[in-house]
ZADO-1210 file (C-alpha; in nm, 4 decimals, padded with zeros to 6 digits):
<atoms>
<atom x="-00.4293" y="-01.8016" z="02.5299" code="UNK" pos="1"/>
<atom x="-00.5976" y="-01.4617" z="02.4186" code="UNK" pos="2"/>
<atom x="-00.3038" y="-01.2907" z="02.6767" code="UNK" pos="3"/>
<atom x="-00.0447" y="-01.4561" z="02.5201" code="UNK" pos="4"/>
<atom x="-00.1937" y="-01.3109" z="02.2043" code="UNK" pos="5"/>
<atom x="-00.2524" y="-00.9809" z="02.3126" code="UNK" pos="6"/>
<atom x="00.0840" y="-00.9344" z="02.4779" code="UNK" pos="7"/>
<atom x="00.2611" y="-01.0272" z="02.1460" code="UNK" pos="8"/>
<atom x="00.0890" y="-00.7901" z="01.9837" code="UNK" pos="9"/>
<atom x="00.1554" y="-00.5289" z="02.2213" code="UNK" pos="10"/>
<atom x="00.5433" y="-00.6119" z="02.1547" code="UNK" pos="11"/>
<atom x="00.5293" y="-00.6100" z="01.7771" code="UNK" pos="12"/>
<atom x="00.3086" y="-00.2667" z="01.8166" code="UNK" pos="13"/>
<atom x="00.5733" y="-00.1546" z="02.0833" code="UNK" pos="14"/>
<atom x="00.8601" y="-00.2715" z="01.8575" code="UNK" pos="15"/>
<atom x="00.7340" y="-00.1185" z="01.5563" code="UNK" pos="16"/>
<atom x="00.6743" y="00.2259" z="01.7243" code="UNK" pos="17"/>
<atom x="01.0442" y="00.2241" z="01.8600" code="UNK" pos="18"/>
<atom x="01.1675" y="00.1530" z="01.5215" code="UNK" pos="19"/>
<atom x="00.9948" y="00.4959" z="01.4044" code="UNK" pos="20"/>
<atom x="01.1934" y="00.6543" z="01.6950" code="UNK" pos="21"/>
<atom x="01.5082" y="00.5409" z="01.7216" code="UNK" pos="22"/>
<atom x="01.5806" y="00.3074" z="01.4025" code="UNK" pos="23"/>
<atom x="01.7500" y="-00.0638" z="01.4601" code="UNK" pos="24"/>
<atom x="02.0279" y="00.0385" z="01.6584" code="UNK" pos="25"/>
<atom x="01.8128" y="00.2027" z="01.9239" code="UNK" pos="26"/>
<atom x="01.5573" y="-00.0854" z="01.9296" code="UNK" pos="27"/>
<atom x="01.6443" y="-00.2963" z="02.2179" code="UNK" pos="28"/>
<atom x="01.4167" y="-00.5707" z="02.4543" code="UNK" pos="29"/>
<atom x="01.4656" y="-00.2781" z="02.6848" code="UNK" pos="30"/>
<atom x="01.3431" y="-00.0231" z="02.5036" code="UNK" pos="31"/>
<atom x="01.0248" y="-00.2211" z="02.3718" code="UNK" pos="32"/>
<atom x="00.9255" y="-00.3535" z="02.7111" code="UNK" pos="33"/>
<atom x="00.9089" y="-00.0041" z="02.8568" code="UNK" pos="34"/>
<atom x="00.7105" y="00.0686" z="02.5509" code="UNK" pos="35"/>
<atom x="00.4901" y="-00.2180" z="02.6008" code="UNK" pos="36"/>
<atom x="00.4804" y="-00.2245" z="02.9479" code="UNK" pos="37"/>
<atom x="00.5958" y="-00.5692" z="03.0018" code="UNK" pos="38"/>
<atom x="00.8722" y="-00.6982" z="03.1393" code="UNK" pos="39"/>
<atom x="01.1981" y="-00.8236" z="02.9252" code="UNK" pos="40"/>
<atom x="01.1490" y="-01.1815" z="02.9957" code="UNK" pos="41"/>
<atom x="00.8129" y="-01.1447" z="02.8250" code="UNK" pos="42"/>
<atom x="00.9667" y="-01.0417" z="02.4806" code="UNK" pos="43"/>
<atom x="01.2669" y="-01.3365" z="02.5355" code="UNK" pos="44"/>
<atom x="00.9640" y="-01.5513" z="02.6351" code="UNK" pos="45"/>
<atom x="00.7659" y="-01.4704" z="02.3173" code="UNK" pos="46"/>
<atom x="01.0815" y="-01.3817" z="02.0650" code="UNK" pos="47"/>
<atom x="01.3842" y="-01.4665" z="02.2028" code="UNK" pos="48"/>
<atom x="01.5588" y="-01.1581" z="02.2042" code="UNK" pos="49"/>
<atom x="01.5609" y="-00.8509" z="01.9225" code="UNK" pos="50"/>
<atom x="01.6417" y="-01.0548" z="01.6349" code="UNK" pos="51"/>
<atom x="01.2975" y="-01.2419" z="01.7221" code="UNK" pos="52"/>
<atom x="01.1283" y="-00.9335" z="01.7666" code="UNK" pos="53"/>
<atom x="01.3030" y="-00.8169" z="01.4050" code="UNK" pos="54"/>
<atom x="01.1980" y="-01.1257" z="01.2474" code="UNK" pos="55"/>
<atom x="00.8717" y="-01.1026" z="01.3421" code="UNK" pos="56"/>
<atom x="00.8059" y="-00.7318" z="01.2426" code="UNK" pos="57"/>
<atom x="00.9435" y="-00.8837" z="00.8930" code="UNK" pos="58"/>
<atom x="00.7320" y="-01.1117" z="00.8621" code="UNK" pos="59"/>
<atom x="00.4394" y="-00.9377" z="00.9563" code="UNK" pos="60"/>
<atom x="00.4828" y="-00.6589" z="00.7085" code="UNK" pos="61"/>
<atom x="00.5106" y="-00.9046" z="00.4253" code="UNK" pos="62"/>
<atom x="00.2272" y="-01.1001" z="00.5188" code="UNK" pos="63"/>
<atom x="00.0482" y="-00.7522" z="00.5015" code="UNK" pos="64"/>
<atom x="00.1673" y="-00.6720" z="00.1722" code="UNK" pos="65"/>
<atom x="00.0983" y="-00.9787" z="00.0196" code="UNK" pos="66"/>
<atom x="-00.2903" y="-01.0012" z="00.2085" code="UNK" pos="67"/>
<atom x="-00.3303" y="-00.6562" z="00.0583" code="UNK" pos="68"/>
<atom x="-00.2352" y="-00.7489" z="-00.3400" code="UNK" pos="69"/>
<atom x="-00.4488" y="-01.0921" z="-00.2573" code="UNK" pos="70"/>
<atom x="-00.7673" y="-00.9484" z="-00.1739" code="UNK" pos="71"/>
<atom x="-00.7445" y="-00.7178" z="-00.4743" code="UNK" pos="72"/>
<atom x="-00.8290" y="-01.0497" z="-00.6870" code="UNK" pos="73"/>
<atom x="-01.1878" y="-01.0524" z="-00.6574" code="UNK" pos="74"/>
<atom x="-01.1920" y="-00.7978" z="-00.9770" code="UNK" pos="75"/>
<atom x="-01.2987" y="-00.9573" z="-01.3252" code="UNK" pos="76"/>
<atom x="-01.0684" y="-00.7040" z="-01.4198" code="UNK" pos="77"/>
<atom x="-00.7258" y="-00.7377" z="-01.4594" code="UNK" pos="78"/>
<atom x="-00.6253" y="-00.3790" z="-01.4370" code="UNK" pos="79"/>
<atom x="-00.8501" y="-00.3120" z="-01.1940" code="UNK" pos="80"/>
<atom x="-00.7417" y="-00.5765" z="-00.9418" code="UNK" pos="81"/>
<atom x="-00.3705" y="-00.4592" z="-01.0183" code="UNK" pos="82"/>
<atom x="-00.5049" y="-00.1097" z="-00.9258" code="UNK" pos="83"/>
<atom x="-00.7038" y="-00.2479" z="-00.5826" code="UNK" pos="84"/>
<atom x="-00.4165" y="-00.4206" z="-00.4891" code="UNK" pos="85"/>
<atom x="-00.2004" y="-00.0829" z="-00.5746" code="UNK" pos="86"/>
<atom x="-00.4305" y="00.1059" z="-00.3009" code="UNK" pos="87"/>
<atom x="-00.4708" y="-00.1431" z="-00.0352" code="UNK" pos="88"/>
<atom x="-00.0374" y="-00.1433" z="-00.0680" code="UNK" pos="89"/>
<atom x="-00.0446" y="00.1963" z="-00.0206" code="UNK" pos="90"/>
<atom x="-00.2921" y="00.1930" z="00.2772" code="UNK" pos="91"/>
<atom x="-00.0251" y="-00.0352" z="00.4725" code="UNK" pos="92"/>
<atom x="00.2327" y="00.1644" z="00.4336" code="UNK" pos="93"/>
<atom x="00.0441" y="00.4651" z="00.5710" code="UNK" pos="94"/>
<atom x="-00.0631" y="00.2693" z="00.8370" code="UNK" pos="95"/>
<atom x="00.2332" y="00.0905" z="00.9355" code="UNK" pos="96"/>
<atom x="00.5395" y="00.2670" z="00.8933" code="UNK" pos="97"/>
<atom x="00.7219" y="00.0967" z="01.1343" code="UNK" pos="98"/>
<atom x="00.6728" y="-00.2654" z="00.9648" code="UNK" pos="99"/>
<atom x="00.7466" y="-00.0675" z="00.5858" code="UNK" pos="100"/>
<atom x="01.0774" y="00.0822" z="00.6862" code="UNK" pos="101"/>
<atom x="01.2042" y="-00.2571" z="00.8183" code="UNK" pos="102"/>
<atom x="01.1105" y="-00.5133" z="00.5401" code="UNK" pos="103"/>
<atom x="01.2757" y="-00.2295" z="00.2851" code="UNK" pos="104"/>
<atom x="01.5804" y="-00.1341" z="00.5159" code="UNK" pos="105"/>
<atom x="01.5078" y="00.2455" z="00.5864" code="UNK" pos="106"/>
<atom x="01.5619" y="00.1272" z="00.9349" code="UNK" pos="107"/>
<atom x="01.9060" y="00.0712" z="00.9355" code="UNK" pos="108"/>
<atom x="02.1610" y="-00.2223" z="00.8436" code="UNK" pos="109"/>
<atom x="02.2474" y="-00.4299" z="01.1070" code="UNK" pos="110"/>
<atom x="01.9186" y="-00.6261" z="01.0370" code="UNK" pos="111"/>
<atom x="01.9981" y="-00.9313" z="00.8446" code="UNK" pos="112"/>
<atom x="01.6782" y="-01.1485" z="00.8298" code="UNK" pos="113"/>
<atom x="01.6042" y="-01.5241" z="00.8847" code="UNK" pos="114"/>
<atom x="01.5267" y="-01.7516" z="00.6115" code="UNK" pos="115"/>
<atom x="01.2314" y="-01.7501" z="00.7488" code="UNK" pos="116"/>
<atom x="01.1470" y="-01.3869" z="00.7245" code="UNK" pos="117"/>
<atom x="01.3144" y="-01.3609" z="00.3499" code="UNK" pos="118"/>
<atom x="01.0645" y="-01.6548" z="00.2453" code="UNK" pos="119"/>
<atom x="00.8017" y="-01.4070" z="00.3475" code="UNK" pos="120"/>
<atom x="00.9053" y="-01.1562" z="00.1224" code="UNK" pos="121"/>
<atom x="00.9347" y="-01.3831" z="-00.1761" code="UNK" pos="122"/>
<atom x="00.5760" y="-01.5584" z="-00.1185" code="UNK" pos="123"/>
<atom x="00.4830" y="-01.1321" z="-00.1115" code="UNK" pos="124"/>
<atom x="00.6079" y="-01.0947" z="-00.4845" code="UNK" pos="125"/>
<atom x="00.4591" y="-01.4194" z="-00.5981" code="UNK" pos="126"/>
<atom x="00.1411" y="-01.2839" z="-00.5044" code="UNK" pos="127"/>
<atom x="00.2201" y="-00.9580" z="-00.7279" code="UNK" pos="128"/>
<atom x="00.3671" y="-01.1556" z="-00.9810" code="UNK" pos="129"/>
<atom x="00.0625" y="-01.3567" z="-00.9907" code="UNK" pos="130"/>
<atom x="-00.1627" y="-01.0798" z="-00.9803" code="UNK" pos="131"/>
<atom x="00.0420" y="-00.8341" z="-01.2671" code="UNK" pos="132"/>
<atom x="00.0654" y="-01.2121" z="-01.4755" code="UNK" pos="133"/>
<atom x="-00.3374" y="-01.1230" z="-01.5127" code="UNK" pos="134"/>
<atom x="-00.2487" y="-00.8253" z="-01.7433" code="UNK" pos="135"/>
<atom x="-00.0303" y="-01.0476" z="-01.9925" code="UNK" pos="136"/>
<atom x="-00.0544" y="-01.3356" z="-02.2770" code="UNK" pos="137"/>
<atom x="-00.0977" y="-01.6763" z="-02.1246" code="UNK" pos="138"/>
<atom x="00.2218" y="-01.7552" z="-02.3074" code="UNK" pos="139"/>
<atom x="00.3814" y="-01.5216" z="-02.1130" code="UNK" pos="140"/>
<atom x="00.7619" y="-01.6079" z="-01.9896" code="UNK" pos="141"/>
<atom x="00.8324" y="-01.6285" z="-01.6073" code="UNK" pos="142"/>
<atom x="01.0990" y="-01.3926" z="-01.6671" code="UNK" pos="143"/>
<atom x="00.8367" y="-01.1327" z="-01.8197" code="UNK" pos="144"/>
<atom x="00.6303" y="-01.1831" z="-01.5387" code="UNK" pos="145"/>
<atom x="00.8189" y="-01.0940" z="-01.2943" code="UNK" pos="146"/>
<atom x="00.9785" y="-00.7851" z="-01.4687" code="UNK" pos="147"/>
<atom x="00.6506" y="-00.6140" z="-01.4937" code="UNK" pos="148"/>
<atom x="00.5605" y="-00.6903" z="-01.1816" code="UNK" pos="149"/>
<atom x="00.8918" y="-00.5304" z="-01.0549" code="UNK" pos="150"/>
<atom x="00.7605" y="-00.2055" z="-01.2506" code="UNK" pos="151"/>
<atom x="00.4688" y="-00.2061" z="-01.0094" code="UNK" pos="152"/>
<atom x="00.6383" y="-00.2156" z="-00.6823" code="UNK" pos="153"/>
<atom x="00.9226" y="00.0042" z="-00.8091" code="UNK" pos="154"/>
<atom x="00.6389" y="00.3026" z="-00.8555" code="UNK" pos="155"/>
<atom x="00.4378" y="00.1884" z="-00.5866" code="UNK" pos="156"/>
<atom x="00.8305" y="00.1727" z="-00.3502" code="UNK" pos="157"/>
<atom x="00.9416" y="00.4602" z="-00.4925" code="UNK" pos="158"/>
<atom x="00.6062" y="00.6888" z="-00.4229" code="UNK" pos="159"/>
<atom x="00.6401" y="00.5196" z="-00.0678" code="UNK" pos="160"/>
<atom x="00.9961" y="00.5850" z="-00.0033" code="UNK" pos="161"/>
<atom x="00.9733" y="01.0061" z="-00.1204" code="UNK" pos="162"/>
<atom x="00.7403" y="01.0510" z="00.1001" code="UNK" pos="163"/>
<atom x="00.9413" y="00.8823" z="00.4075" code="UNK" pos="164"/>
<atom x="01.2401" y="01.1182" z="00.2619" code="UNK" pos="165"/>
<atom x="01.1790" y="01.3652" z="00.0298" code="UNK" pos="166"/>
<atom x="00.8236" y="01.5361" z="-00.0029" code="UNK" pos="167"/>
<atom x="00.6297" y="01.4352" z="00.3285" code="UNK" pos="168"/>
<atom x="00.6316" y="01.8070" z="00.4164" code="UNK" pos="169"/>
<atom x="00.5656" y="01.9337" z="00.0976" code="UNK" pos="170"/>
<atom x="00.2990" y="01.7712" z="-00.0416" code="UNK" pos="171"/>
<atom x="00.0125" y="01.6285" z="00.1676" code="UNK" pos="172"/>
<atom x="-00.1697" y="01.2532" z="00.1723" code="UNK" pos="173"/>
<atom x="-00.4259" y="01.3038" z="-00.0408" code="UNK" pos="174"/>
<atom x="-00.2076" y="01.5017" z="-00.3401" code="UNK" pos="175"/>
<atom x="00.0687" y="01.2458" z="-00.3058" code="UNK" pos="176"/>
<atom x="-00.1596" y="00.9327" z="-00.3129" code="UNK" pos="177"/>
<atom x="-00.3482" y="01.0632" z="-00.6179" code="UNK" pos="178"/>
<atom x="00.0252" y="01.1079" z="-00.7555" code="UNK" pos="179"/>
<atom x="00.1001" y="00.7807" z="-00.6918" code="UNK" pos="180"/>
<atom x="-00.2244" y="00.6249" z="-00.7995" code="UNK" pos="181"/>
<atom x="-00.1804" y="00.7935" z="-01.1604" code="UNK" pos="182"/>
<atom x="00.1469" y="00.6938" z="-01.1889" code="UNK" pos="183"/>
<atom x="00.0741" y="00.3163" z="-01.1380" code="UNK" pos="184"/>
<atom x="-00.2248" y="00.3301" z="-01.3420" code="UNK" pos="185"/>
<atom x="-00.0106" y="00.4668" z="-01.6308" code="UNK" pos="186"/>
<atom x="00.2215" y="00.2044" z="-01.6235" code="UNK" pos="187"/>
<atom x="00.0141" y="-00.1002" z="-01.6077" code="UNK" pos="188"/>
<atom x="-00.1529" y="00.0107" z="-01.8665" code="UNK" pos="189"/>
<atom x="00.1219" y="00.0567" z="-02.0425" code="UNK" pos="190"/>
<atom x="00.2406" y="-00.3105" z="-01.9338" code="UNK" pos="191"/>
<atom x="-00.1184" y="-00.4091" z="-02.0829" code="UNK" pos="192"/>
<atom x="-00.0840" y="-00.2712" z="-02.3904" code="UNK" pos="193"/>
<atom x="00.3208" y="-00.3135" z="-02.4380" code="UNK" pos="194"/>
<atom x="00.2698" y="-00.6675" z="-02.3879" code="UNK" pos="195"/>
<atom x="-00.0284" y="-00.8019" z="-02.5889" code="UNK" pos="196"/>
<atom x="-00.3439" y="-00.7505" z="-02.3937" code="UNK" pos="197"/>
<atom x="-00.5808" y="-00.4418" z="-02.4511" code="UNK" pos="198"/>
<atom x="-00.6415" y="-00.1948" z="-02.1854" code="UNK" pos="199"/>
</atoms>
């Protein structure tokens, strides 16, 4: 059981690492069992096929987004759980480029994913939407939940996604996280104090 285990994890690493490389297009069960050092029928054994493999990645990397904003909740502080779970966000993207790029389509766009993997990314933002709903009135609408908790991710994505493109030479990891960190500070504040609830 623990080798069944480990040599799915080997693929998704292997998968993930190819992705960096060579994008969708050049990911193939190929190409990831060489990686890996398996053989192909492993990855149709354990994935059936790329899609599998895709899926999987997908999946993965919203699980690991949403584990990161949920473990920010132990704060008796609103703004300072949204903050937590603002660093431990950025920390997997550093750390897992691979998984980022796919679940936000820097990868390429012959991806389309399951059901299964698109549930993943909605039970993601219902974690941040839960989390962000801490900074406003009880009588808060759904529909003002989730739009401040879209102005999170879209300055935690957008730091995220100039570094993939734009400013990864220029500036280095700890001037562009501090960056980024101000930035989302400055708007949930401003989301605490726009809305109702003193920051």
């Amino acid at each position: 059981m623990a080798k069944v285990a480990g040599n799915k994890e080997r693929i998704l690493v292997a998968a993930s690492q190819t992705l960096l490389e060579k994008g969708v297009e050049g990911l193939s069960v190929r190409a990831i069992s060489t990686k890996a050092g398996l053989s192909t029928i492993a990855i149709y054994s354990h994935f059936q096929g790329k899609q599998g493999v895709l899926d999987a990645l997908y999946v993965e990397g919203f699980e690991r987004v949403r584990d990161a904003m949920v473990s920010a909740d132990d704060h008796d502080d609103p703004l300072q759980s949204v903050l937590a779970g603002s660093e431990k966000y950025l920390q997997f993207a550093q750390h897992n480029e691979g998984h980022y790029r796919l679940i936000f389509g820097e990868t390429g766009s012959s991806y389309a994913p399951s059901d299964e993997a698109l549930e993943a990314s909605q039970n993601a933002f219902n974690v941040l939407v839960s989390g962000v709903s801490r900074l406003l009135p009880a009588d808060a609408t759904q529909a003002s939940r989730q739009r401040a908790a879209l102005r999170v991710w879209a300055v935690l994505h957008g730091y995220v996604s100039l570094r993939h493109h734009v400013i990864g030479p220029v500036l280095d990891y700890a001037q562009w996280h501090r960056m980024a960190m101000e930035a989302v500070g400055l708007t949930i504040k401003e989301i605490a104090n726009t809305l109702g609830k003193s920051a």
